[in-house]
Every structure is written in C-alpha cells, then in structure tokens.
C-alpha positions, 0 to 999 in steps of 0.5 A: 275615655277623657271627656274634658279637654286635655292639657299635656305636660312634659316635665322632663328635659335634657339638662337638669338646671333647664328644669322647672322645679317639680313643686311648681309643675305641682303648683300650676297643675293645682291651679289649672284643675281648680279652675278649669274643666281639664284632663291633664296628661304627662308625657315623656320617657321611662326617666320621666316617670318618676316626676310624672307620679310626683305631680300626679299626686296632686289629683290623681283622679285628674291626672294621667301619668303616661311618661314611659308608656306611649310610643311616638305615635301615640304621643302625637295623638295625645298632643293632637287631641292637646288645648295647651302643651306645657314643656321646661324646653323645646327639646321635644319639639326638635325631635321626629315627632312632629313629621307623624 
C-alpha cells in the first residue's frame, strides 16, 4: 500500500506532436521525487506502457507503471486518491471517465 501522496501522470496522447518529450517527463519526475515525499503513478493504456518504463527508470522504487494495467474504475480511484495529474492533453479528460 502507498503511504505518500500520489501524483498521477499520463503520458500518452492522441497525436504524437501533442506530446511532451519523454526526457522531460523524466525531468520532472526527477524533480518532484527530489523534493517531495510523493508516489508517482502512470496511467494510461497498453500504447502507454512502454513511455511509462522509460520514465519509471528514473526511480523505480518510487514510481508505479500501471499504463495498460487498470480498467476505468480503477484509474478513477487512483485519480481520486491523486494530489496532482500531469497529462500532455485533455483527451482523458473527454472520456467516460469522470461519470464513475
């Protein structure tokens, strides 16, 4: 169970030149785990997955790579039990998602 807060990222997107680089998500990850008590969280689906490992690389033991993993409810909660979402687009946001 994750005792420290949750900070949810989703790096995916619909249209590749809507997305932020990888490095930067890396970056920022980076940051926040340096200077912050958090769990970070990625979500998304199975094509997210892969851009999830890439940033969990950056600290494994405080990063959770659920892109692919989670159905709609499940996502809800983690967004729920969320202190801050990070996205490249509001194209999660349109979704069924937020009427759970």
């Amino acid at each position: 169970m994750i005792q420290w807060p949750i900070i949810t990222l989703f790096p995916g997107g619909t249209f590749k030149h809507k997305q932020w680089p990888i490095y930067n998500f890396q970056i920022l990850c980076s940051l926040l785990l340096e200077s912050y008590p958090v769990f970070i969280v990625i979500i998304g689906g199975p094509k997210e997955w892969k851009l999830g490992e890439q940033i969990k690389c950056v600290c494994p033991d405080r990063i959770l790579n659920l892109a692919g993993n989670c159905n709609i409810r499940q996502t809800a909660e983690i967004l729920r039990r969320s202190i801050l979402f990070i996205l490249n687009n509001a194209s999660i946001l349109k979704s069924n998602l937020w009427q759970i």
